[in-house]
gemmi code that builds the backbone of each chain (N, CA, C; Angstrom):
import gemmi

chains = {
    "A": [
        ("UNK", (39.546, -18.073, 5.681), (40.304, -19.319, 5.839), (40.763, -19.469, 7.278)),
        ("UNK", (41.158, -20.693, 7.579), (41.588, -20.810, 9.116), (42.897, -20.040, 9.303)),
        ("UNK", (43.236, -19.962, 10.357), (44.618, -19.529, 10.345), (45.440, -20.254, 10.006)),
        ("UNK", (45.362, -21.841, 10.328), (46.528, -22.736, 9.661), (46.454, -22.322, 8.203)),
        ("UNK", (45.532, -22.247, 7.574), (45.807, -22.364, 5.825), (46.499, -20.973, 5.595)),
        ("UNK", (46.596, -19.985, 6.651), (46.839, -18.652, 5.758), (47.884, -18.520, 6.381)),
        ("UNK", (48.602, -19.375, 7.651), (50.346, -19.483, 7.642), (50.955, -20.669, 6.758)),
        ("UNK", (50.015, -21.414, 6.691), (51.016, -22.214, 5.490), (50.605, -21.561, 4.292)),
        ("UNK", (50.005, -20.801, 3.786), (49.955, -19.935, 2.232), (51.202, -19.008, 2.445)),
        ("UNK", (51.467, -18.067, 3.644), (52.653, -17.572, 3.854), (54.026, -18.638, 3.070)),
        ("UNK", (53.972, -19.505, 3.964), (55.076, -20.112, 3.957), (55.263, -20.737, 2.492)),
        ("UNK", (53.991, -20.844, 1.612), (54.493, -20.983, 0.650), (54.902, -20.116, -0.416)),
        ("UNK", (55.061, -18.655, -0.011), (55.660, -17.530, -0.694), (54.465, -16.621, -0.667)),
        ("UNK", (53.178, -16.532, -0.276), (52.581, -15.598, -0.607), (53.174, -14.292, 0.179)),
        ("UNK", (52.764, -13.123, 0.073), (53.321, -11.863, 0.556), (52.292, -11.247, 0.933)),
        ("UNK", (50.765, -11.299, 0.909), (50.207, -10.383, 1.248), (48.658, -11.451, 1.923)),
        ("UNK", (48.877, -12.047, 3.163), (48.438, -13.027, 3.435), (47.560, -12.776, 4.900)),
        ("UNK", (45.886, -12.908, 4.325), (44.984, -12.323, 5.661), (43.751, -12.949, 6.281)),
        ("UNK", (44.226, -12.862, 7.139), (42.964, -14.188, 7.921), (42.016, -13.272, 8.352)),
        ("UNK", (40.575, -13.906, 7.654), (39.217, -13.859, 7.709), (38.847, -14.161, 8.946)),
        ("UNK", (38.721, -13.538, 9.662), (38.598, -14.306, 11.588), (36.989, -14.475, 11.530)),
        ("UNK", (36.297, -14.027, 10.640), (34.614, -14.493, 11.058), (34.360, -15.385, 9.884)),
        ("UNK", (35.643, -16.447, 9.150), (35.082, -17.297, 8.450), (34.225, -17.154, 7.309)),
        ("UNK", (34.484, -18.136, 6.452), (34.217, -18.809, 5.056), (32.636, -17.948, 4.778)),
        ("UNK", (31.319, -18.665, 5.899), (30.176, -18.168, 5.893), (30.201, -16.882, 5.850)),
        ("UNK", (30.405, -16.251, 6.989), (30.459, -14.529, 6.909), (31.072, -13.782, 5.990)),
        ("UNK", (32.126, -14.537, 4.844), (32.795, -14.017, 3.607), (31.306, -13.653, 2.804)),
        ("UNK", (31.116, -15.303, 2.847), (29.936, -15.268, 1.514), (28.600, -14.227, 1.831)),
        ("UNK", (28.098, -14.194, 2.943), (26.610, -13.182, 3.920), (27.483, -12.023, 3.008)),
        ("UNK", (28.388, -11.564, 3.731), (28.926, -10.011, 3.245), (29.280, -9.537, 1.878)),
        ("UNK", (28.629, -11.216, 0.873), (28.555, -10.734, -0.442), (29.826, -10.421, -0.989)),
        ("UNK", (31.115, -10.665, -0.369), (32.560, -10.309, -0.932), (32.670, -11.100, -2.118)),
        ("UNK", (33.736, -11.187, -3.082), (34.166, -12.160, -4.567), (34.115, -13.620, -3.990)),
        ("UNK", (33.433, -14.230, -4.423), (34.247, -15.560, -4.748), (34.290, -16.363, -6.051)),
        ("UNK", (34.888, -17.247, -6.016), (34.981, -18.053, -7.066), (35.004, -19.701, -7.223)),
        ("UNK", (34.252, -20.523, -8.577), (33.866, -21.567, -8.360), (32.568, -21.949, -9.231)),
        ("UNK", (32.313, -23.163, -9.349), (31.207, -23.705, -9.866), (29.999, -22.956, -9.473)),
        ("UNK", (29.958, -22.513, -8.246), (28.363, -21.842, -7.463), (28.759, -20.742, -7.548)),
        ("UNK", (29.477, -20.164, -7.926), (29.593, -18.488, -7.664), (28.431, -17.582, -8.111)),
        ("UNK", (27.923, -18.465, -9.339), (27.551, -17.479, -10.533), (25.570, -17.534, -10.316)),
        ("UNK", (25.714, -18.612, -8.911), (24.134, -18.671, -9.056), (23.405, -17.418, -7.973)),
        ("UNK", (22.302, -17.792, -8.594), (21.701, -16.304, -8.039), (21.243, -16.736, -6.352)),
        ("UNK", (21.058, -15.666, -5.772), (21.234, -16.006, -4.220), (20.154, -15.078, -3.788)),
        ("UNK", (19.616, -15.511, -2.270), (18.559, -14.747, -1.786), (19.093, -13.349, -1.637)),
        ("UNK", (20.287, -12.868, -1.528), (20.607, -10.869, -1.720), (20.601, -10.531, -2.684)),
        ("UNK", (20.797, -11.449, -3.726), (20.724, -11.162, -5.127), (19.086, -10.737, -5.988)),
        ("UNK", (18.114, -10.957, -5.169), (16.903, -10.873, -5.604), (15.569, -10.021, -4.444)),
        ("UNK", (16.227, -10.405, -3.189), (15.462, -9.771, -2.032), (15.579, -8.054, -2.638)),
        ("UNK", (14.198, -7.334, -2.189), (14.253, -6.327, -2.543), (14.642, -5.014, -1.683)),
        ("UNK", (15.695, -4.323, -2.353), (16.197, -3.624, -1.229), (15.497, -2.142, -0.823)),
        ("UNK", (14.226, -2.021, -1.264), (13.070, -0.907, -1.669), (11.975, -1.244, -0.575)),
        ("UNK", (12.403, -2.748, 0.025), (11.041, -2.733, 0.962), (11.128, -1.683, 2.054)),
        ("UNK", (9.517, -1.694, 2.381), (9.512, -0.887, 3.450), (10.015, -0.826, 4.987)),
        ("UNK", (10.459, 0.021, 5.510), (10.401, -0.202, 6.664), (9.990, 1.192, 7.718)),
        ("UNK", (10.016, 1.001, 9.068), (9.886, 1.658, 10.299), (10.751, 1.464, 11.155)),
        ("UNK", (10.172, 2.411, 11.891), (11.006, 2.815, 13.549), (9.836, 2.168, 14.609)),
        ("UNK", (10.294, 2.033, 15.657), (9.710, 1.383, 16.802), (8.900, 2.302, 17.377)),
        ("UNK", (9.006, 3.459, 16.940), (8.118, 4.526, 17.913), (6.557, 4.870, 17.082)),
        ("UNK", (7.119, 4.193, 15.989), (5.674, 5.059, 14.591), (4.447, 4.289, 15.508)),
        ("UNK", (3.113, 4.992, 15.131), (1.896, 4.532, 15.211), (1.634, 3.346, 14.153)),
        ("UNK", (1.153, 2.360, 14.295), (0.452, 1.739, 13.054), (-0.065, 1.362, 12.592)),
        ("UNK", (-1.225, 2.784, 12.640), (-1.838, 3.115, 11.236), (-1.366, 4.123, 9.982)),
        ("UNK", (-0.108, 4.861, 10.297), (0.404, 5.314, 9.659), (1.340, 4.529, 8.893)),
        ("UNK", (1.561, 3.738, 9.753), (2.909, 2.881, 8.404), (1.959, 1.777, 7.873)),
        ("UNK", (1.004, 1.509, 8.631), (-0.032, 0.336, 7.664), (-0.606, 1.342, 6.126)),
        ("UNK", (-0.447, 2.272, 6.394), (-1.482, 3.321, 4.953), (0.181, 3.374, 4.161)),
        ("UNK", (1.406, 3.283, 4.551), (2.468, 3.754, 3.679), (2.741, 2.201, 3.234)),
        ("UNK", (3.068, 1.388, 3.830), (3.130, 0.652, 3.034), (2.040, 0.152, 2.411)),
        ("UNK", (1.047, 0.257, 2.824), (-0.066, -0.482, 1.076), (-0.039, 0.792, 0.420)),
        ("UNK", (0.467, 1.386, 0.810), (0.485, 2.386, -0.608), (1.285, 2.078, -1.903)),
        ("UNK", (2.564, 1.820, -1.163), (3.834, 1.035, -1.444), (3.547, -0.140, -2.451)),
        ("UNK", (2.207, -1.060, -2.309), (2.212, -2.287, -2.480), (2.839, -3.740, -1.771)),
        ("UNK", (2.989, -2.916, -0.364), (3.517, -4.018, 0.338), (2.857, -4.896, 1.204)),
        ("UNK", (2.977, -6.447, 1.870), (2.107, -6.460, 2.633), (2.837, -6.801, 4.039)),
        ("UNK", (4.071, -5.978, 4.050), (4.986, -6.639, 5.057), (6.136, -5.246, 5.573)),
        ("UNK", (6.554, -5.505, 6.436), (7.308, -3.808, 7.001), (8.399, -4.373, 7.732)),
        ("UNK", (9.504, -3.523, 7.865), (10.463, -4.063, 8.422), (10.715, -3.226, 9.679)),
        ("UNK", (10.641, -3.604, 10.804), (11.767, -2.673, 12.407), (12.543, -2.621, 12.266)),
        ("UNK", (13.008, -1.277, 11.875), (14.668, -1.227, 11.952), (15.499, -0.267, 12.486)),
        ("UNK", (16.421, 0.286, 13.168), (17.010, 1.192, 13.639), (17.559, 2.127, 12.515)),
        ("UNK", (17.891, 2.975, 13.418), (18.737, 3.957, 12.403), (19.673, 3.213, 11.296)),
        ("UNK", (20.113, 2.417, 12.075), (21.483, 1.526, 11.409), (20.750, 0.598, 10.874)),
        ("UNK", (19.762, 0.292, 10.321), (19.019, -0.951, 9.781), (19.230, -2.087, 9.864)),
        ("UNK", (19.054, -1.793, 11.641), (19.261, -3.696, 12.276), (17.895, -3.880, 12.367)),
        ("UNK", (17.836, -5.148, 11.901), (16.357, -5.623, 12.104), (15.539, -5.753, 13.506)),
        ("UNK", (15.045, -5.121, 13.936), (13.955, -5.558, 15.145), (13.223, -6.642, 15.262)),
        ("UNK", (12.312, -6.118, 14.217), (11.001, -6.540, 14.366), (10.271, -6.937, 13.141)),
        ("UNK", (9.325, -7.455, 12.492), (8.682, -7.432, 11.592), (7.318, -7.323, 11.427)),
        ("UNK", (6.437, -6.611, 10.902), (5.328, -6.510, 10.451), (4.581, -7.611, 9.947)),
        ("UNK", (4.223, -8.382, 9.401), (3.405, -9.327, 8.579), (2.013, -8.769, 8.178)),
        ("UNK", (0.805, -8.879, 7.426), (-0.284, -8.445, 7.321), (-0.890, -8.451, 8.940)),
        ("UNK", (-0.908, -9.824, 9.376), (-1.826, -9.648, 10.018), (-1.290, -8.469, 11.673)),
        ("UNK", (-0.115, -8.283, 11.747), (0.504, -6.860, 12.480), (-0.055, -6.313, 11.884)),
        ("UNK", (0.174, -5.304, 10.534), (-0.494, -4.490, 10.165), (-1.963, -4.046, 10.210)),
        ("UNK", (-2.476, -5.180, 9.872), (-3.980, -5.137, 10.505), (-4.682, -4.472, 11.960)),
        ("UNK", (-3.764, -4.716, 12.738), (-4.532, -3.787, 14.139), (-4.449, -2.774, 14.254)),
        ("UNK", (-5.518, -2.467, 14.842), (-6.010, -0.971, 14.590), (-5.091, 0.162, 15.208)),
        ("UNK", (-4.913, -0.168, 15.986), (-4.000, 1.046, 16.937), (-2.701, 0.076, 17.628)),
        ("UNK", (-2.423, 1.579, 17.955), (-1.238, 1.100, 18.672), (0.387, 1.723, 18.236)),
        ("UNK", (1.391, 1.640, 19.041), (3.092, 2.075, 18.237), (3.512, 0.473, 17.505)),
        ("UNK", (4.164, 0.916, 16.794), (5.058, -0.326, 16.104), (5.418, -1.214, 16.908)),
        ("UNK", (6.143, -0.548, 18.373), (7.102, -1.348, 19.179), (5.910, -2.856, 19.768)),
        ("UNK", (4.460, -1.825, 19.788), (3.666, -3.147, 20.934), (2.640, -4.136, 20.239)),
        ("UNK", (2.972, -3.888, 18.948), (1.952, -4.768, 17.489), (3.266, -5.713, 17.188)),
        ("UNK", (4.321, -5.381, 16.865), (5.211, -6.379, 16.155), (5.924, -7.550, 16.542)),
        ("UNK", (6.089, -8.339, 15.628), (6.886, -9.647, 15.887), (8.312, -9.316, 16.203)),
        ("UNK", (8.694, -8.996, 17.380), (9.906, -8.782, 17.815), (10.652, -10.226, 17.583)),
        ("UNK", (11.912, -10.029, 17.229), (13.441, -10.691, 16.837), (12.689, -12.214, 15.773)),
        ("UNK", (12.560, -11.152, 14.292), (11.938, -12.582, 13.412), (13.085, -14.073, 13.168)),
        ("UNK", (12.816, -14.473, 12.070), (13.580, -15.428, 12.182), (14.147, -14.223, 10.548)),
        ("UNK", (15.274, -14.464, 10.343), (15.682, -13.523, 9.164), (16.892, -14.768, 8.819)),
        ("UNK", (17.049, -13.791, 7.284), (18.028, -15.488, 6.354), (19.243, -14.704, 5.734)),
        ("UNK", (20.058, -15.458, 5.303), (21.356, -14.270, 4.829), (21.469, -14.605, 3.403)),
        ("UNK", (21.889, -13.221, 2.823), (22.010, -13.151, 1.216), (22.960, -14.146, 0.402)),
        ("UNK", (23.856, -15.231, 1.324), (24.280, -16.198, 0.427), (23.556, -17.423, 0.186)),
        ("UNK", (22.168, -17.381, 0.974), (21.387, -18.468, 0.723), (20.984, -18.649, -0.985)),
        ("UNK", (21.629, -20.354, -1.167), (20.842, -20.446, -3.176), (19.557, -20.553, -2.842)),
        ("UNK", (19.264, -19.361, -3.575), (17.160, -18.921, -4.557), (16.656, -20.049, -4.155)),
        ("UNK", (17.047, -20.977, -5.346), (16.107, -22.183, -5.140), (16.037, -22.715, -3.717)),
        ("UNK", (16.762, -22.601, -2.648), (16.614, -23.303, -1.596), (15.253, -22.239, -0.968)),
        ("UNK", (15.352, -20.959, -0.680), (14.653, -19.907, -0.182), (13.605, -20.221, -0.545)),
        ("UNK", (13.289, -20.270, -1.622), (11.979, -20.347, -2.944), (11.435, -21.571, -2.575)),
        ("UNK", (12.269, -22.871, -2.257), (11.363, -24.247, -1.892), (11.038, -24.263, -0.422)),
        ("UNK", (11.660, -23.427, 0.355), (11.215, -23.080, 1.862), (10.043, -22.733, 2.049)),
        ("UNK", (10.090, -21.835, 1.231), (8.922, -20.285, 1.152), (8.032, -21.147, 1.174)),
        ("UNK", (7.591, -21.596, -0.503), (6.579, -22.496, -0.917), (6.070, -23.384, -0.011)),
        ("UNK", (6.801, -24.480, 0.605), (6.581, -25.083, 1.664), (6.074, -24.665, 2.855)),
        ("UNK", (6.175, -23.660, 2.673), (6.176, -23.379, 4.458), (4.685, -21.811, 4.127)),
        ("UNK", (4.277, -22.165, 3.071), (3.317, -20.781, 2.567), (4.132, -19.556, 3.031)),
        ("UNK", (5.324, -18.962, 2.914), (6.024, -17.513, 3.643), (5.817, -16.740, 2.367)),
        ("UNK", (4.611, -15.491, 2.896), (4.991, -14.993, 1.681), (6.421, -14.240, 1.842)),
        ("UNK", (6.748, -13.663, 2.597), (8.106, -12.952, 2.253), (8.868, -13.486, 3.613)),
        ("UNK", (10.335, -12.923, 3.357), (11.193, -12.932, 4.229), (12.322, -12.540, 4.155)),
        ("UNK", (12.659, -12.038, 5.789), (14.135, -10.551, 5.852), (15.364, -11.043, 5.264)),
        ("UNK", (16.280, -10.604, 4.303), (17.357, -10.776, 4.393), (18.275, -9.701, 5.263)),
        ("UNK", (18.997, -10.455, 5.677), (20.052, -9.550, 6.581), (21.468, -9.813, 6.595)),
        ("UNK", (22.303, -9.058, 6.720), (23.967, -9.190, 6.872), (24.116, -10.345, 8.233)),
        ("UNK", (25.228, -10.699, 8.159), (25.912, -11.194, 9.606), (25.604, -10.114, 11.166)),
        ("UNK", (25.424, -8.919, 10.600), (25.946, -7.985, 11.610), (24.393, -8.134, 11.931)),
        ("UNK", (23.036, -8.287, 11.349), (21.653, -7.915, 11.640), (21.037, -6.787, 10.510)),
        ("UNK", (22.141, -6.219, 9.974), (21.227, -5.217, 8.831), (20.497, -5.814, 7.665)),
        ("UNK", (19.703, -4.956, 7.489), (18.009, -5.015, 6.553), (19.005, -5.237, 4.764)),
        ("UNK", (19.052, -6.337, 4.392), (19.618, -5.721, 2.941), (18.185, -5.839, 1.991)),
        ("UNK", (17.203, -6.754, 2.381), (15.710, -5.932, 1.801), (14.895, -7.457, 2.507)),
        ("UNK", (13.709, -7.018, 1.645), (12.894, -8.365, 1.494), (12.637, -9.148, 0.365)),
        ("UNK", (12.780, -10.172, 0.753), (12.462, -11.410, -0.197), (11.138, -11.991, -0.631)),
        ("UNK", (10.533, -11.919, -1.476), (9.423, -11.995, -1.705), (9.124, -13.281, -2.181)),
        ("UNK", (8.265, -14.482, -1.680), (7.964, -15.815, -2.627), (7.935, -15.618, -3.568)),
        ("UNK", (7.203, -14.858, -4.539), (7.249, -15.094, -5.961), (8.304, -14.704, -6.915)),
        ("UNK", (9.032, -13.532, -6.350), (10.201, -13.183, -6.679), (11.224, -14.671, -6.757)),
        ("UNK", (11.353, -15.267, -5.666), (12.240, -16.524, -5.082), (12.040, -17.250, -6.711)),
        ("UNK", (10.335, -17.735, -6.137), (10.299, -19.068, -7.409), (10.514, -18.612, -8.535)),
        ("UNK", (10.155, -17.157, -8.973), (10.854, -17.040, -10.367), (11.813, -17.283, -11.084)),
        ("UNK", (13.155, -16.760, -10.287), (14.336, -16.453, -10.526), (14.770, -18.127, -10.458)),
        ("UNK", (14.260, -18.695, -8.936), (14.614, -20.105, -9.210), (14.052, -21.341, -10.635)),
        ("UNK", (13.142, -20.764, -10.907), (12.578, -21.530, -12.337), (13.568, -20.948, -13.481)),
        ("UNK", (13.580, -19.957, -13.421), (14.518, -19.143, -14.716), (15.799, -20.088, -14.131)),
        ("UNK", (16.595, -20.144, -13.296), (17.888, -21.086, -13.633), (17.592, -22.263, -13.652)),
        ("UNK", (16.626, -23.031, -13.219), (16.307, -24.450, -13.417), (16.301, -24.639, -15.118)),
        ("UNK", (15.562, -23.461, -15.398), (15.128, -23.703, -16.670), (16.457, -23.989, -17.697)),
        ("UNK", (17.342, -22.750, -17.155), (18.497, -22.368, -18.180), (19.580, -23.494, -17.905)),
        ("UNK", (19.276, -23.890, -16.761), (20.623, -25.192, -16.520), (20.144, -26.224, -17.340)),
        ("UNK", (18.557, -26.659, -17.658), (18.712, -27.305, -18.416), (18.665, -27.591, -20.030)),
        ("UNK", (18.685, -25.777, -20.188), (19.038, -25.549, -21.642), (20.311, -25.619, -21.833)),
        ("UNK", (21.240, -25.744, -21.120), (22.856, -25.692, -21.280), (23.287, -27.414, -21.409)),
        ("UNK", (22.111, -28.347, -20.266), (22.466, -29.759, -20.365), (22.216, -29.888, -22.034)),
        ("UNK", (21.110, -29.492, -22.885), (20.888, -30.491, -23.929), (21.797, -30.098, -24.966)),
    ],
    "B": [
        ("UNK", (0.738, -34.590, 37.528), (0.597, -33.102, 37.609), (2.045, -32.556, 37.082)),
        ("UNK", (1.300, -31.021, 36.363), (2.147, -30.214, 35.699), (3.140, -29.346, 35.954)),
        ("UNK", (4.664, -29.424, 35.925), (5.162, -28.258, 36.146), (5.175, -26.728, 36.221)),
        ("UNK", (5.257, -26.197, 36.910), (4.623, -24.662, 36.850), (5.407, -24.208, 35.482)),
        ("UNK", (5.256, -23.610, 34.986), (5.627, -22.793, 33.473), (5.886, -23.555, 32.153)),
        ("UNK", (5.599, -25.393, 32.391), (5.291, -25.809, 31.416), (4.314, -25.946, 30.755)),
        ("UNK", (4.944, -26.434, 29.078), (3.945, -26.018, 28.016), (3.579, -27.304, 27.136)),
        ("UNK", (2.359, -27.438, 27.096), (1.900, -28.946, 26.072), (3.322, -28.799, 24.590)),
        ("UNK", (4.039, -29.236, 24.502), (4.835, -29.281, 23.372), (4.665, -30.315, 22.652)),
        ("UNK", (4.312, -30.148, 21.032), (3.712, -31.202, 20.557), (4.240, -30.943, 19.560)),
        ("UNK", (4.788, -29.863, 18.751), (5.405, -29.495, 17.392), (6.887, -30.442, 17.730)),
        ("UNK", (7.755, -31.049, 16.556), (8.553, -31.323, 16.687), (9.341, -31.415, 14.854)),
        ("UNK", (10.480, -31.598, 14.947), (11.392, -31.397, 13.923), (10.975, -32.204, 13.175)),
        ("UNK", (10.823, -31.942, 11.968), (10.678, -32.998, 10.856), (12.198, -33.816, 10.638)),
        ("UNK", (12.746, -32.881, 10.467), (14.592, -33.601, 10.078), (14.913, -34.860, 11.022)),
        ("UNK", (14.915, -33.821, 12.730), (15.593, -34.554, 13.561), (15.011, -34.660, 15.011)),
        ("UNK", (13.446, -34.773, 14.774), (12.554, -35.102, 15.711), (12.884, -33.791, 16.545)),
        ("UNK", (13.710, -32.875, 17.319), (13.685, -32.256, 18.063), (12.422, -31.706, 18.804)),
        ("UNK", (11.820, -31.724, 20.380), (10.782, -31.126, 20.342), (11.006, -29.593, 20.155)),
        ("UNK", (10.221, -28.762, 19.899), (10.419, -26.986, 19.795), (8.902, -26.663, 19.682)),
        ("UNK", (9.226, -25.208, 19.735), (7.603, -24.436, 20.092), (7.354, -24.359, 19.030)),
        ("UNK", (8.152, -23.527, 18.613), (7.411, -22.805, 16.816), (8.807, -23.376, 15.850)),
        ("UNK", (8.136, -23.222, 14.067), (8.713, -23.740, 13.385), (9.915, -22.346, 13.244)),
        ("UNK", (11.161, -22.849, 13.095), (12.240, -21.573, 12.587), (12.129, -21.080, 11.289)),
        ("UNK", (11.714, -21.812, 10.615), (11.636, -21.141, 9.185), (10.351, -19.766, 9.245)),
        ("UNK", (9.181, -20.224, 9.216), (7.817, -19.718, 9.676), (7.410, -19.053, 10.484)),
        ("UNK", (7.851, -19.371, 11.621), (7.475, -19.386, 12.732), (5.899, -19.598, 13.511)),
        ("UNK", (5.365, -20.689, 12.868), (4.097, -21.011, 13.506), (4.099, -22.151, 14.132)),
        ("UNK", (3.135, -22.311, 14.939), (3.403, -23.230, 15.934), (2.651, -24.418, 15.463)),
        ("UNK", (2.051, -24.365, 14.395), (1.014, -25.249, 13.121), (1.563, -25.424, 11.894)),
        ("UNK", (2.894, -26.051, 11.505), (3.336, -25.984, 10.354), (3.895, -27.472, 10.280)),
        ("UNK", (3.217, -27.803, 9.255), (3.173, -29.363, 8.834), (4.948, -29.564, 8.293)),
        ("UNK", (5.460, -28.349, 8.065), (7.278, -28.763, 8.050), (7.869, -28.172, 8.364)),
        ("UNK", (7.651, -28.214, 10.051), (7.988, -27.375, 11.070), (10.223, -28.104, 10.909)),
        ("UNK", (10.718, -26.959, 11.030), (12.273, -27.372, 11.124), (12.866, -26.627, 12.285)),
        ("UNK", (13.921, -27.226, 13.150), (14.207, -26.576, 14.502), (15.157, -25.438, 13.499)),
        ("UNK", (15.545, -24.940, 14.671), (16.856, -23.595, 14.253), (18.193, -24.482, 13.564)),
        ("UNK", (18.579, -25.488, 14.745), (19.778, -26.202, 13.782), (20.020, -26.719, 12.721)),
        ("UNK", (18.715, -27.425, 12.766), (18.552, -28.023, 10.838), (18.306, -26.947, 10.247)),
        ("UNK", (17.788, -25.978, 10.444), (17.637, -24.668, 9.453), (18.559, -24.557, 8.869)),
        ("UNK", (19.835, -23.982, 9.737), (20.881, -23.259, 9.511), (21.680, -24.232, 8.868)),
        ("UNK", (21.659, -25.716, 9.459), (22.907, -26.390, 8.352), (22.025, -26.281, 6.891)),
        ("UNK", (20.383, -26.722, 6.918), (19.923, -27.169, 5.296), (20.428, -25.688, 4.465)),
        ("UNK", (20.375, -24.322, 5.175), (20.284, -23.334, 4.400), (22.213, -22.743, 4.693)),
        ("UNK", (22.719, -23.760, 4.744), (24.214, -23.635, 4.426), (24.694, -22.132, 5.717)),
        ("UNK", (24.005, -21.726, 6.333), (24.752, -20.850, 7.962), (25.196, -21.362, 8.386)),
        ("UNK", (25.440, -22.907, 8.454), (26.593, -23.138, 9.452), (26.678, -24.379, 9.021)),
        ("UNK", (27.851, -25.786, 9.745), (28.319, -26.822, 8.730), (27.686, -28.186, 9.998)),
        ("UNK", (27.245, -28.823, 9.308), (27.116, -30.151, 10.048), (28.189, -30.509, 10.923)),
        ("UNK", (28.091, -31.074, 12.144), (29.290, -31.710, 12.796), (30.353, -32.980, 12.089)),
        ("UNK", (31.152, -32.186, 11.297), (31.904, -33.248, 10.722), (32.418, -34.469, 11.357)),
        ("UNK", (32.576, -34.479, 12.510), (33.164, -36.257, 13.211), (32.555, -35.815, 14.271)),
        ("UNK", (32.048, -37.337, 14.412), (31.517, -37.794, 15.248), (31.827, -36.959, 17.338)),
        ("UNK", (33.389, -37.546, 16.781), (33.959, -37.022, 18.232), (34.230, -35.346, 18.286)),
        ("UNK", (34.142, -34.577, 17.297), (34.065, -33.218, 17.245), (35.191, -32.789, 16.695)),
        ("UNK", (36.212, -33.507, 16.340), (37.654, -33.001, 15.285), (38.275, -32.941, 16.181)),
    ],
}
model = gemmi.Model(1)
for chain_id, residues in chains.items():
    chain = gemmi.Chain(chain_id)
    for i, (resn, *xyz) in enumerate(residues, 1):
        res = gemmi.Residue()
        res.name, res.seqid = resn, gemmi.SeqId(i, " ")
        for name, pos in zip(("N", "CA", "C"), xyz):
            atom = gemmi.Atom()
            atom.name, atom.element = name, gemmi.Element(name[0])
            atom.pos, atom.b_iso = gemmi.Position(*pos), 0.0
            res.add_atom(atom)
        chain.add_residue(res)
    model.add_chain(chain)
structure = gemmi.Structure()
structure.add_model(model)
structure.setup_entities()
C-alpha cells in the first residue's frame, strides 16, 4: 500500500501497520496472501514448472543439450548459483554443435512473473507460437518454466468450470 | 543517405504503433503480433496504465 493509506490505517487504530515499499505488483510476483474475487485463479507460478532444466554459463553445449532431452525438455534455463536468470536456451540454441553456454545463448530473455492470469499467458503463448516461457520473481529468480500446453490447459479447465458454476 | 548504425525498422506495435526491433513477448523480429515492452507489461498487469492524463 502507499504510505498515505498505511498512516491513515494507523490513525484509524490499527497497531501493527507496514508499508510495502516495492508495491501492490511485487506483493502479488512474490506470491504473498491475498484476497478477493481473483485470488483464487490460477496464475502463471501456479503452473510453470519448477523441475525445468537449467545451467551455468560455463557448461559446454553438448552436454546440457543430451541432459535436457533426456529430461524431455526442449528449452534450458542460465542461471546463477542464486537462480537469476541469464540466459535462455530455446531448441534452436540447443541445436549447435559446440561451443560454452555463455556464447550459444539468448542472453537477458524476455521472462514473465508468477502473478500473471493462465489464461492471459496461454493466449500470448498461442498467439505468438511460444512454446515455453521463464517465470521469474521481481528479484530475477528462475521459479520454473511455463510450458504452452500446460498454460492452455489449466486455462480451458477454468474457462470450463466458470462456466459450470454460471449455469 | 543512411545514418551510420542505423537499422531498416519496420516491426512496429500492434497496440500502439510504437516502432521496435523485436517483438517483447517472442522476441522475433517476424511476429505478426509483435507488442512493444510497455504494452506488454500494462496488458500482462506488471505495471498500471498512466492514470491521468497530466500524470496525478
Amino acid at each position: 500500500m502507499s504510505p498515505r493509506a498505511a498512516w491513515r490505517l494507523e490513525a484509524l487504530g490499527f497497531a501493527e501497520v507496514h508499508d510495502y515499499v516495492d508495491g501492490k505488483l511485487d506483493w502479488l510476483a512474490a506470491r504473498m496472501l491475498s484476497e478477493g474475487t481473483n485470488a483464487e485463479r490460477p496464475r502463471a507460478g501456479d503452473v510453470a514448472r519448477a523441475d525445468a532444466p537449467t545451467c551455468g554459463l560455463e557448461e559446454p553445449i553438448e552436454e546440457v543439450r543430451e541432459r535436457v532431452r533426456a529430461a524431455g525438455w526442449d528449452a534450458c534455463v542460465v542461471v546463477t548459483d542464486e537462480r537469476v536468470v541469464l540466459g535462455l536456451l530455446r531448441q534452436e540454441e540447443l541445436e549447435r554443435p559446440e561451443g560454452s553456454v555463455e556464447q550459444v545463448m539468448r542472453p537477458g530473455p524476455s521472462t514473465f512473473r508468477p502473478h500473471v492470469p493462465i489464461e492471459e499467458m496461454a493466449a500470448f503463448m498461442t498467439a505468438h507460437e511460444l512454446p515455453t516461457s521463464p517465470i521469474t520473481s521481481s528479484d530475477g529468480r528462475l521459479i520454473g518454466i511455463l510450458r504452452r500446453e500446460d498454460a492452455v490447459h489449466v486455462a480451458h479447465q477454468q474457462h470450463s468450470g466458470e462456466g459450470e458454476e454460471e449455469r | 543517405m543512411t545514418p551510420i548504425g542505423a537499422s531498416d525498422v519496420t516491426l512496429v506495435c500492434t497496440r500502439c504503433g510504437v516502432a521496435i526491433e523485436l517483438c517483447a513477448f517472442c522476441e522475433r523480429a517476424a511476429c505478426p503480433e509483435a507488442i512493444c515492452a510497455r504494452c506488454l507489461r500494462i496488458e500482462l498487469g506488471e505495471s498500471m496504465a498512466q492514470p491521468h492524463a497530466h500524470g496525478g
